[in-house]
C-alpha positions in Angstrom: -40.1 38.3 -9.6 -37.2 38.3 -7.3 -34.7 41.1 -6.8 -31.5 39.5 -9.2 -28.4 41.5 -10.6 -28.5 38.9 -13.0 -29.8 36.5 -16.0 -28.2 33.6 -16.7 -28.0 32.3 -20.5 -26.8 28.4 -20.0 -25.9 26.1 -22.8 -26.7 23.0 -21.5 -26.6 20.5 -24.1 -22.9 19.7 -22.8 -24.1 19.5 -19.5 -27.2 17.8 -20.0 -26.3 15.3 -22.8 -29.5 13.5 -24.3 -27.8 10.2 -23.2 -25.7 9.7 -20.2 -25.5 11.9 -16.8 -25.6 15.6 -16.2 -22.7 17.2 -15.2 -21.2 16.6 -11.9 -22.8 19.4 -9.1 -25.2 21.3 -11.9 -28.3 19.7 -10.2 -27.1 21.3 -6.7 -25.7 24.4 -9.1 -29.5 24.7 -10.4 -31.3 24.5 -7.0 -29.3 26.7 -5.5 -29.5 29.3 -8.3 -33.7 28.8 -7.4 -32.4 30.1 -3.6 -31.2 33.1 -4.3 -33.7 33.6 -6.9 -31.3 33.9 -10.0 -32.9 33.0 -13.5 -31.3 30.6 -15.4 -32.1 30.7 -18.9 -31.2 27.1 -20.8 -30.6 26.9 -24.5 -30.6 23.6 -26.3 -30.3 22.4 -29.7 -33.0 20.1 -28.8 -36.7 21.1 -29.3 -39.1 21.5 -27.1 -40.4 18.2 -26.7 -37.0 16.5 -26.4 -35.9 18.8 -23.6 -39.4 18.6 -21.3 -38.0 15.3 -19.4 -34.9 17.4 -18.5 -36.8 20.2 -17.1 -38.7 18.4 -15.2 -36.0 16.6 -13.7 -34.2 19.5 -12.7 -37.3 21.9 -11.5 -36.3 23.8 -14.7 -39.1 26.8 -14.1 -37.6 29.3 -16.1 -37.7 30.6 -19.7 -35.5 28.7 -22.4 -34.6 28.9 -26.0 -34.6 25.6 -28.2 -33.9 24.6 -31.6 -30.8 26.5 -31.5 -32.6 30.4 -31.4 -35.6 29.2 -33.3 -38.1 30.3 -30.2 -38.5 31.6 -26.8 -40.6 29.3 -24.3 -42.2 31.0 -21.9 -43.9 28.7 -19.1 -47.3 30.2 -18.4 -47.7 33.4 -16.6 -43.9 33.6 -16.0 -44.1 37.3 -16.9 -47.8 38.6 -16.4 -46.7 40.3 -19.5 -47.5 40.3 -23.6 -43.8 40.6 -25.2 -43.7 43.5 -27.4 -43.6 42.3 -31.6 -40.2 42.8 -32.9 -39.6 44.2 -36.0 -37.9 41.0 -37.5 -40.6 39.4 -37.6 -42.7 41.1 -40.0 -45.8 42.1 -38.3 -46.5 38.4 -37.3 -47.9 37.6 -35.1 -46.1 38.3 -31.3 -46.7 35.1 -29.7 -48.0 31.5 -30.2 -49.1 28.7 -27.8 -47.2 25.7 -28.1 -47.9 22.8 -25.7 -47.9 24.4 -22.2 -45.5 27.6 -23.1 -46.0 30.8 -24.8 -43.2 31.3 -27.5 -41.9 33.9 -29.0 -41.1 32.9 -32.4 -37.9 34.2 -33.8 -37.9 31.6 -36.7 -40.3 31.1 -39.3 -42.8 28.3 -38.4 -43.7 25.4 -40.9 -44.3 24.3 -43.4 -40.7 27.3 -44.3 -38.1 25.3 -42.9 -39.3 22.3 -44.9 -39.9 24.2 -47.8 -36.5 25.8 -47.8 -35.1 22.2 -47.5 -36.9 21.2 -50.3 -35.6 24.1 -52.5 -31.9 23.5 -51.2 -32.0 20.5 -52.2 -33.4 20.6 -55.6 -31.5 23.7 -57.1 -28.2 22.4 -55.3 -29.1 18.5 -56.4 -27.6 17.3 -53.2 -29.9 15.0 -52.4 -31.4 14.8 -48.8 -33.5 13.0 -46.7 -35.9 14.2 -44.3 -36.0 12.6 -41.3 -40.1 13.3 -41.0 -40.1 10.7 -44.1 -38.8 8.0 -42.1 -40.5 4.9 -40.6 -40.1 4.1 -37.1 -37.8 1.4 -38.3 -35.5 3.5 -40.7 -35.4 6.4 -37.6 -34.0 3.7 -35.3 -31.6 2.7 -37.2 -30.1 6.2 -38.8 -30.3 7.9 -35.4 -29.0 5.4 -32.8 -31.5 6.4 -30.6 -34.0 4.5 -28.5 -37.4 4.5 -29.8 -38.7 6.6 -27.2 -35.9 9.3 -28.2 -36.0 9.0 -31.9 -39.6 9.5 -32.1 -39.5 12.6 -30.3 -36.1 14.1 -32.2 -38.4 14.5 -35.2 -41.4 16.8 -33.6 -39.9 20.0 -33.9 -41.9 23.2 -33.5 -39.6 25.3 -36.5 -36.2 23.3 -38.5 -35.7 20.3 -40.2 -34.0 17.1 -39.7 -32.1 16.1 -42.2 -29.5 13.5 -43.2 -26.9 13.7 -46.3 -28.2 11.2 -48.7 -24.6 9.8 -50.2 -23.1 13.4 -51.0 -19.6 13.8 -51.2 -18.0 16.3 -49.2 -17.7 19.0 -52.3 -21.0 18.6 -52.8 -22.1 19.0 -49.2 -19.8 22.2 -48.9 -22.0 23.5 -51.7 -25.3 23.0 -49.8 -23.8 24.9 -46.8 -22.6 28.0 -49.3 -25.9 28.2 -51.3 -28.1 27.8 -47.5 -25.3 30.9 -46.4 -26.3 33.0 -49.2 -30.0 32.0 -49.0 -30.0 33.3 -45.0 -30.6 29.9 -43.8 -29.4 28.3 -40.4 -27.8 25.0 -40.6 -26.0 23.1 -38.1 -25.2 19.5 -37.7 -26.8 18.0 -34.6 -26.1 14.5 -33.7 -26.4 12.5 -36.2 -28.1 14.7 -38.1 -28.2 18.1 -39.5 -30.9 20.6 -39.0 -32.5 23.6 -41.1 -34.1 26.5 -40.1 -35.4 29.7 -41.7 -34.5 33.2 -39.2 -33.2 31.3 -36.3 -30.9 33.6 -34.4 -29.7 33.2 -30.3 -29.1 36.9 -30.5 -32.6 38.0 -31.1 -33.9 35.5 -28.9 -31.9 36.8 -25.7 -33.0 40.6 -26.9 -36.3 39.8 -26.6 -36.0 38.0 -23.2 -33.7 40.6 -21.8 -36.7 43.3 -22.8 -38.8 41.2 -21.0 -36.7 40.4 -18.1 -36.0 44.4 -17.9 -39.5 45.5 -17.7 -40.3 42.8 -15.2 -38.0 43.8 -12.7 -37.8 47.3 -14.2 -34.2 47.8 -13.9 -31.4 46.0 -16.2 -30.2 42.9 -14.7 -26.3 41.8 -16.3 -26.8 38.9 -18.7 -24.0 36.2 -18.0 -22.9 33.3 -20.5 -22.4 30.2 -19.2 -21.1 27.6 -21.9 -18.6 25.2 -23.0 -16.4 25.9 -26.0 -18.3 23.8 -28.7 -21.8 26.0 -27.7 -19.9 29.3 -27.1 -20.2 30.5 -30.5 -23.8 32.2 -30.6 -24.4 32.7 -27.1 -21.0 34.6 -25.9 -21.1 38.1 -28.4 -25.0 38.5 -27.2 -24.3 38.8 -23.3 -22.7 41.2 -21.1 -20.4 38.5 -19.4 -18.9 34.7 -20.2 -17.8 32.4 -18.2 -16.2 29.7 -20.3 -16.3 26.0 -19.1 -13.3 24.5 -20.3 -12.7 20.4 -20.8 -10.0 18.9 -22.1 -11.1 18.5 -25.1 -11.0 22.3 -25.7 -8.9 23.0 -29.2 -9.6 26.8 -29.4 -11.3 29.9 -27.6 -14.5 31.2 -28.2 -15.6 34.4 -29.7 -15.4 37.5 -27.1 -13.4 37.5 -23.5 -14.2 35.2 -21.2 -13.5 34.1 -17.3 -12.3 30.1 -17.7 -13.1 27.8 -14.9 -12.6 24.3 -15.6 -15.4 21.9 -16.0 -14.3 19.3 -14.0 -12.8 20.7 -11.1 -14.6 20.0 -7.7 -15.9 23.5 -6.8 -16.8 24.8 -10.4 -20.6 25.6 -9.7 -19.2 27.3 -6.0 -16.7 29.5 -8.0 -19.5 30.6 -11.0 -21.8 31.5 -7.5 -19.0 33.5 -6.3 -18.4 35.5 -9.3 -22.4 36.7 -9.2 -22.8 40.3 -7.8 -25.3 40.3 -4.7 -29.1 41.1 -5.9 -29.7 44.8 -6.1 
């Protein structure tokens, strides 16, 4: 690995949307970044099989976290390294192979997130419906996806899918208070909502940065890099933000930040500027 003074955490999911185009200059932004051999870590909401076509479209050959901190994906041999076993996790095991990546498990892998859902469900009686119950048909038509897309938003490697199945909004506020007090993660994501058991961004970029540190054997600065509506779980676990800001912006994130708007022209020229020089 490269010389780098630092680690890039990206949110992409507002840069790369699952429908529509990338963000103006973050495909020049990303091969330049491979230049001066700076990691950019991406995190998605999406799982692992949703987000392969956009790595591969951008050379994406770095580590990333999906499913909203459920796992770390390593691509193979990235590190030349077995990640030490946290202590969150139990004494489970340290790793897992899933597809072409190593992964570092942070949440709890199935059957718990379905389980949980199940439970949730039941003891709240808000009903639900699992999108894994779903025919092809039924997945078209809740998700608005094409069938290509819709068929791959259910294979997820840790949460749920999940829809509200006629609750009102008292009784959806419920759910989220009794998933709080059970230590679940739920998020709405697209149409849908999602479930997992453990899933935490901050845990995932400790275990990366331990990795990152022992590979290069010095501390490189991690650096957020997010829009406001992804802000919220990546900015208070790195060292510095840089806060992408759209019009559509309503209120700051958590933790100082350096603001550079979106859309102007030389955005991705400014963020380079703002990197110190490798070490």
């Amino acid at each position: 690995m490269r010389q780098t003074s630092s680690i890039l955490y990206i949110a992409v999911d507002s840069l790369i949307p699952s429908q529509g185009p990338a963000a103006a200059g973050f495909a020049e932004f990303t091969a330049e970044l491979g230049l001066r051999g700076i990691p950019a870590v991406w995190l998605t909401n999406r799982s692992r099989l949703q987000f392969d076509a956009p790595r591969r479209k951008f050379s994406h050959g770095h580590p990333f976290i999906a499913e909203a901190g459920c796992g770390v994906y390593l691509p193979e041999d990235y590190f030349h390294l077995r990640p030490d076993s946290p202590t969150s996790r139990n004494k489970k095991s340290p790793v897992v192979r899933l597809g072409r990546f190593t992964c570092i498990p942070v949440a709890e892998l199935p059957p718990a997130a379905s389980n949980a859902l199940d439970a949730l469900s039941r003891d709240t009686q808000v009903p639900v419906v699992n999108i894994r119950s779903l025919s092809p048909r039924e997945l078209l038509q809740n998700s608005g996806l094409p069938s290509s897309e819709a068929e791959l938003a259910r294979q997820r490697d840790f949460d749920e899918l999940f829809f509200f199945a006629g609750a009102s909004d008292a009784a959806i506020e419920v759910f989220l208070e009794e998933s709080r007090a059970r230590n679940l993660q739920l998020r709405q994501n697209g149409a849908f909502w999602s479930l997992a058991v453990g899933a935490s961004v901050q845990v995932c970029i400790r275990e990366l940065t331990k990795l990152f540190d022992r590979a290069l054997r010095y501390h490189a600065e991690t650096v957020a890099i997010a829009t406001a509506d992804l802000a919220e779980d990546l900015f208070p676990n790195c060292e510095r933000r840089i806060l992408l800001t759209t019009r559509k912006q309503t209120s700051a994130p958590t933790g100082a930040a350096q603001e550079i708007p979106l859309h102007s022209s030389d955005v991705w020229e400014q963020i380079l500027e703002n990197l110190s020089p490798p070490k």
